[in-house]
PALO-708393 format. One line per 3 residues: their letters; for each residue x, y, z of C-alpha. Coordinates in steps of 0.2 Angstrom, whole numbers, plus 2048, in hexadecimal, padded with zeros to 3 digits. Layout:
residues N
A> X/Y/Z  ...
***
This chain:
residues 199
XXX> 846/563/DED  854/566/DFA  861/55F/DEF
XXX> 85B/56A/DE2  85B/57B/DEE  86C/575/DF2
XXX> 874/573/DE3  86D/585/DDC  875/58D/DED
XXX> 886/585/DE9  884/587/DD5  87E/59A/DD7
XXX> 88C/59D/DE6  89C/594/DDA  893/59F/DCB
XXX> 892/5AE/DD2  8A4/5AD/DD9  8AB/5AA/DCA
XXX> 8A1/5B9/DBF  8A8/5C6/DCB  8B9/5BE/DC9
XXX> 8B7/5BC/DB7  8B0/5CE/DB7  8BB/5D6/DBF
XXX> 8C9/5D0/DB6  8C0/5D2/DA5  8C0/5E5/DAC
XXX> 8D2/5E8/DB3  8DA/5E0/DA2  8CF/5ED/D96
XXX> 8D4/5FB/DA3  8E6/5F5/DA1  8E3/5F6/D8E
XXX> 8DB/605/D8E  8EA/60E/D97  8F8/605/D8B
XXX> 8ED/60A/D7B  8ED/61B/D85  8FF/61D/D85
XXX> 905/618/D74  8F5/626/D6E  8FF/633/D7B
XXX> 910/62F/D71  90A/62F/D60  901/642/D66
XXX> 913/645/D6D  91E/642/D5E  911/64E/D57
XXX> 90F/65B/D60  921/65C/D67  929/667/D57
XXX> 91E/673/D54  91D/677/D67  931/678/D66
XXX> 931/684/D5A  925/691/D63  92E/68E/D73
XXX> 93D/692/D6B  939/6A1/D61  92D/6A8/D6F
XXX> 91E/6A5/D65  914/6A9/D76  901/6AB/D6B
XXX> 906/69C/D61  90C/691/D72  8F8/696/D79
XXX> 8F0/692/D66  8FB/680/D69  8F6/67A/D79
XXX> 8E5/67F/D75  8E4/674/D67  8EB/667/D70
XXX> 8DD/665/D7D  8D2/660/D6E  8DA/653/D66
XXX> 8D4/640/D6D  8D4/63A/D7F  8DD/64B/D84
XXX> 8D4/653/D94  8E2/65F/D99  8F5/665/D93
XXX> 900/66E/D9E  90F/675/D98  920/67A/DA5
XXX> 92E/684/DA3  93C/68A/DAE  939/69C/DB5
XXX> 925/69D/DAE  914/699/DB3  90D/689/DAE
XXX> 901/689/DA1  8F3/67F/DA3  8E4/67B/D97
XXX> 8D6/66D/D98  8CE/665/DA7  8D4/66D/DB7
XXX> 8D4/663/DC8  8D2/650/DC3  8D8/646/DD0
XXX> 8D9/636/DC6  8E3/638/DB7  8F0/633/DAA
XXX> 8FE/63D/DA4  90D/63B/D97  918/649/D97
XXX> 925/64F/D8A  935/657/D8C  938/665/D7F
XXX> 949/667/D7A  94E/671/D6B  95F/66C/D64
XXX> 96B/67B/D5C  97D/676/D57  97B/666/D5E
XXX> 977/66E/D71  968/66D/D78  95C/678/D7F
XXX> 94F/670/D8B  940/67E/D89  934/675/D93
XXX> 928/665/D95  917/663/D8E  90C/659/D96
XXX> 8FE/64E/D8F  8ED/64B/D9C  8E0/63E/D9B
XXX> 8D0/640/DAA  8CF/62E/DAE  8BD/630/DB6
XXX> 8B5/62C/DA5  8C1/61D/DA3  8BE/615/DB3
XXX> 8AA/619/DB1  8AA/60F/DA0  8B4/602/DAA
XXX> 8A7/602/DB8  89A/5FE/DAC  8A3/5F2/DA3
XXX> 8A6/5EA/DB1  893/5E8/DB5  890/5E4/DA6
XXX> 89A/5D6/DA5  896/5D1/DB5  883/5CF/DB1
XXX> 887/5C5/DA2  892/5BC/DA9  884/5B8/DB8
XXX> 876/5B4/DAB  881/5A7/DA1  886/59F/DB1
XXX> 875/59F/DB6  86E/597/DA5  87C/589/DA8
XXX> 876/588/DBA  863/583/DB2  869/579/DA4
XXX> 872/56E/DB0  865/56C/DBE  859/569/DAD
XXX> 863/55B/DA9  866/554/DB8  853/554/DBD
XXX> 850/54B/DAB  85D/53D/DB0  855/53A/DC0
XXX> 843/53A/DBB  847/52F/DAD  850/525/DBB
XXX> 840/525/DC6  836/520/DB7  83E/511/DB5
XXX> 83F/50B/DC6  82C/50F/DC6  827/505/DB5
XXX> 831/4F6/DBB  827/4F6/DCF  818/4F9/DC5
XXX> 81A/4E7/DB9  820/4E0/DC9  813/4D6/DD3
XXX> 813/4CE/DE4  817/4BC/DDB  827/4C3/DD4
XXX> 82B/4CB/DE5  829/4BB/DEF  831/4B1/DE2
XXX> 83E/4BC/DE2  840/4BA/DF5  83F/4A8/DF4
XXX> 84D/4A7/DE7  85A/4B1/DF4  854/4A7/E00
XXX> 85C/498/DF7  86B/4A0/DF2  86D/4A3/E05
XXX> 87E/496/E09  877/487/E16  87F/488/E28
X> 886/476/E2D
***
């Protein structure tokens, strides 16, 4: 029926409107997750990693520094590491080039006779492309199950609705059909008399 089209239209519209919201922020709070759980894993690595890279630095370990920040690249969710120091090259290993990324970087300061001596900064990298792909299809995901459960409710309720009014209809119908004309004119009769007489 019309009434039925409509209220699928509307349902589906309302539903589908609030899957991509429900979707979308489903997706951005894991992503915001995701990074926090990314950073407190970035400073336990630091707290780590930090000492023993001091200690090359600072005794000019240069084979052990490259053995180090080798290493480093294959611990968990570590692309890259990039490692700075006044008057040298920077050393890079990992991932080169990603435009979407997350760093946490480490000063490394070795302290002598209470003065310290600041030998560089280390520098932890994550390639966010991966991330935002497993959020992507999270996101789509969601959004599909999000759509089908909508869509279920969408049916169960125009099921129940359509049960009401056909059990509605039924009843009108079985009471026209024990109706006969001699209830109908007595029926108009009895109105007639409860009609209040004009003076």
């Amino acid at each position: 029926s019309k009434l039925t089209r409509h209220l699928i239209k509307r349902g589906f519209l309302v539903g589908l409107i609030a899957a991509i919201l429900s979707s979308f922020v489903e997706a951005f709070l894991g992503y915001q997750n995701r990074l926090e759980a990314l950073d407190s894993h970035y400073t336990s690595i630091g707290s780590y990693i930090s000492p023993p890279m001091i200690r090359s630095l600072w005794s000019f370990d240069t084979d052990q520094t490259e053995i180090q920040l080798k290493g480093f690249v294959s611990m968990l969710d570590v692309s890259a590491v990039r490692l700075e120091q006044a008057g040298r090259p920077t050393l890079h290993y990992g991932s080169q080039n990603a435009s979407d990324t997350f760093e946490r970087s480490f000063p490394l300061v070795h302290i002598e006779e209470g003065k310290q001596h600041h030998l560089g900064t280390l520098t932890l990298i994550k390639d966010m492309r991966q991330v935002r792909w497993s959020m992507i299809r999270e996101l789509s995901a969601n959004f599909i199950g999000n759509t089908l459960v909508i869509v279920i409710v969408i049916l169960i309720v125009l099921y129940a609705y359509h049960s009401m009014v056909r059990r509605r209809l039924e009843q009108v119908a079985a009471e026209l059909a024990a109706t006969d004309s001699d209830d109908l004119r007595n029926y108009a009769n009895a109105a007639l008399d409860q009609k209040p007489s004009v003076d």
